[in-house]
N, C-alpha and C positions, 0 to 999 in steps of 0.2 A: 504494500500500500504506500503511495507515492505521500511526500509530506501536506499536498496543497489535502487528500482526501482525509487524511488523520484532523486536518486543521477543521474541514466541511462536517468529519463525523462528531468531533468533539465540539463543535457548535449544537449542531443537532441536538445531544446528549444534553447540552444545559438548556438550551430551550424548553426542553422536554422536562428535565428536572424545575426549570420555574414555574412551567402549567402547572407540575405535579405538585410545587409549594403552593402556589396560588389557589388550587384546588383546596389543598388541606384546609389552606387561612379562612377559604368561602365557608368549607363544612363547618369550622368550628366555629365562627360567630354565624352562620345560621343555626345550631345546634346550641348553644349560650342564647340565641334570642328566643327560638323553642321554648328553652329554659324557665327563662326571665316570665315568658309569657304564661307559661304552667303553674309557676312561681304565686304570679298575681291571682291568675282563676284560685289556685286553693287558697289562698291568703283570703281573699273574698269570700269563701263558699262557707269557711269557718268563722269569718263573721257576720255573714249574711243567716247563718246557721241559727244562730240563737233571736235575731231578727224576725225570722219564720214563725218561729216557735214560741216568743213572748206576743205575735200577731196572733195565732191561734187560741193560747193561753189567755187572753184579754179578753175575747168572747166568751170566755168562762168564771172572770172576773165577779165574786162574790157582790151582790147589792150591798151598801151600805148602808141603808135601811135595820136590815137585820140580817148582817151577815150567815149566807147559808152554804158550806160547803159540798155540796153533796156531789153537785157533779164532778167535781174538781179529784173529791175523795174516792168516787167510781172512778175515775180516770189511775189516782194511785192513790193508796190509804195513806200513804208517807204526806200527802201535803197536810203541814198544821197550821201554815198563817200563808197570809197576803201582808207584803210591802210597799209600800209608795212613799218616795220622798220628794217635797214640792223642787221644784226644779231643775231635776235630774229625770235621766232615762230608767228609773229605777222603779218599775211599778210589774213586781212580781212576785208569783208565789215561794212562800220559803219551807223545805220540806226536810224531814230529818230521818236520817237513814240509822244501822243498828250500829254505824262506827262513824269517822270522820273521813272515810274513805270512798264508804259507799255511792255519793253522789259526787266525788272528785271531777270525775269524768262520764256521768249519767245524764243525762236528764230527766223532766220531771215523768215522760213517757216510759222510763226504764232504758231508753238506748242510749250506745258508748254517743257522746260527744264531748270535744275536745272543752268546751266551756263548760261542761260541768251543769250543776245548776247552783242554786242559792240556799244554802243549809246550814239549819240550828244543828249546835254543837249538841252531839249523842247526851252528852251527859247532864245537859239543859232542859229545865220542863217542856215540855210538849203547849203545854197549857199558856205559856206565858208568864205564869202567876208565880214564878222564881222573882229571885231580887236582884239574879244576872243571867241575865243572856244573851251568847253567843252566837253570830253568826257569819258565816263566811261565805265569799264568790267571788268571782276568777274576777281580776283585771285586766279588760279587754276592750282595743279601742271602738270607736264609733259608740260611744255610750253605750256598749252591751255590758250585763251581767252587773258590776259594781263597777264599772271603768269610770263612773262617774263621782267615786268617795271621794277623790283628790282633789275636786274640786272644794270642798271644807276647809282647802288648805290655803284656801283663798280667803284673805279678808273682806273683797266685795261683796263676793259671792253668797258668805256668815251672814253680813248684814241684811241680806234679802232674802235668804231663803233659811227658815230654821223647824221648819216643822215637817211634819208627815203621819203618815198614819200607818198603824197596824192594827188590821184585821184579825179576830179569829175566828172557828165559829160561835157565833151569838153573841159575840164582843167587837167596841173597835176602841183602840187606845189610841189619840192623838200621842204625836211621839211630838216633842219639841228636843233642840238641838243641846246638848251639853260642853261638847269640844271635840276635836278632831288633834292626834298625832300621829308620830311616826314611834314606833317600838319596835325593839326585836322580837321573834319570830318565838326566842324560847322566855320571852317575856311569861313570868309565873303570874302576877298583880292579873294581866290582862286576858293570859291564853291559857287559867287553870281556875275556871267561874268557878269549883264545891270549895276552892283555898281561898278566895278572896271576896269577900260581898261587900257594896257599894260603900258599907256604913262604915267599913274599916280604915283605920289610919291609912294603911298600907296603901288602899286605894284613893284615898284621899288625898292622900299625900304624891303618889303617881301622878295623878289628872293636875294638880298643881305645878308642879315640874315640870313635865313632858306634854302636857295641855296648852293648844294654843283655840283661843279665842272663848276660855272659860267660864261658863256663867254660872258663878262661884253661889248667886241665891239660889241656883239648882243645886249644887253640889251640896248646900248645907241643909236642903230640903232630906238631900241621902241619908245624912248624918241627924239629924232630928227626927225622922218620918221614916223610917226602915221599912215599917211594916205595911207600907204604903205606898210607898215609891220603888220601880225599878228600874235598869240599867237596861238598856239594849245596845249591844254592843256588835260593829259592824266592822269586818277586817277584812280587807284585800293586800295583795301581793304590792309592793313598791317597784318601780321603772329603775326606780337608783340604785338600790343594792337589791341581791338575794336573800341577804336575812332581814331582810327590811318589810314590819308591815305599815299600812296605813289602818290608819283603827277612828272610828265617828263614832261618838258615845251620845246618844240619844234619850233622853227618858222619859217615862210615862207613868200615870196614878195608877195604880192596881186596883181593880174595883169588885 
């Protein structure tokens, strides 16, 4: 093979090897945009998820009048209350399973979803008529689930919005607002209600401290009127850390 054809075929050769790059480069960022696109549909699908499903659940939305569970409880014996808090996307039922697991990843249907639902702590009255209780749900954007407690953490937000209601059946407690924090996860004061009830120093002295926007003639309502008042306590997951939660402490007359 004469030099000029070695020169013709080793051109050929890298021409061919650059299609062959350029090919590659096409697949992979059409394959990375594939991606990205699959990416957003399930991103969406899981929060359009609980969306669906607090539409559904809202036709089944207890009267206030005289609140009546029944369909709610044919549907799953586990729901014990309905939540609504004025100014947030938070107007749902809260159900308690036989552990703090059970509804991690359920919803109020019985199927796995990633949001979970919104559940009293196993070890909390059912009734409401404890002097704490505990409840938790996923933080999740687009105001699904509890994605909307951090907003508490807003001083504008305190000033205009402080109440809500909880339903059960044949009751409704007007919940008005007490403070909103951030705590740790293995927080005993706030994440072990049979060790700590509202009237105790301990927690007293907590919501003092670690309470922002306290409304301290509630708190001494706690501590004067035990047997009268209770705490409802609402805790989701933090954006900022992992042991981080956000906790709204709410209360309402026992009647």
């Amino acid at each position: 093979m004469t030099e000029k054809n070695k020169q013709s075929m080793g051109s050929i050769l890298l021409k061919l090897l650059n299609r062959l790059l350029d090919g590659a480069v096409l697949l992979t960022l059409l394959v990375t945009a594939l991606y990205c696109v699959y990416c957003i549909w399930d991103n969406n699908t899981i929060y359009d998820a609980p969306l669906k499903l607090q539409q559904e659940l809202r036709k089944q939305r207890p009267k206030e009048e005289s609140p009546s569970f029944e369909e709610l409880q044919r549907l799953n014996p586990d729901v014990a209350a309905w939540l609504t808090l004025e100014g947030t996307g938070i107007d749902d039922p809260i159900v308690q399973g036989e552990d703090n697991l059970e509804y991690l990843n359920k919803n109020v249907y019985g199927e796995y979803a990633l949001a979970g639902s919104i559940f009293l702590d196993s070890r909390c009255d059912r009734t409401f008529q404890g002097a704490y209780q505990l409840v938790y749900g996923h933080h999740m954007e687009k105001h699904r689930m509890f994605g909307d407690l951090d907003r508490y953490l807003e001083e504008d937000f305190v000033e205009e919005h402080t109440t809500g209601t909880l339903m059960v059946p044949g009751k409704i407690y007007p919940l008005t607002f007490l403070a909103a924090m951030k705590v740790d996860a293995a927080d005993s004061c706030i994440f072990e209600p049979q060790d700590c009830g509202p009237d105790s120093d301990v927690f007293q002295q907590t919501v003092l401290t670690k309470g922002q926007y306290v409304r301290k003639e509630l708190l001494e309502k706690l501590s004067e009127e035990p047997d009268s008042w209770a705490v409802l306590a609402l805790s989701t997951c933090s954006s900022e850390k992992e042991e981080e939660r956000i906790v709204v402490l709410m209360v309402y007359e026992r009647k």
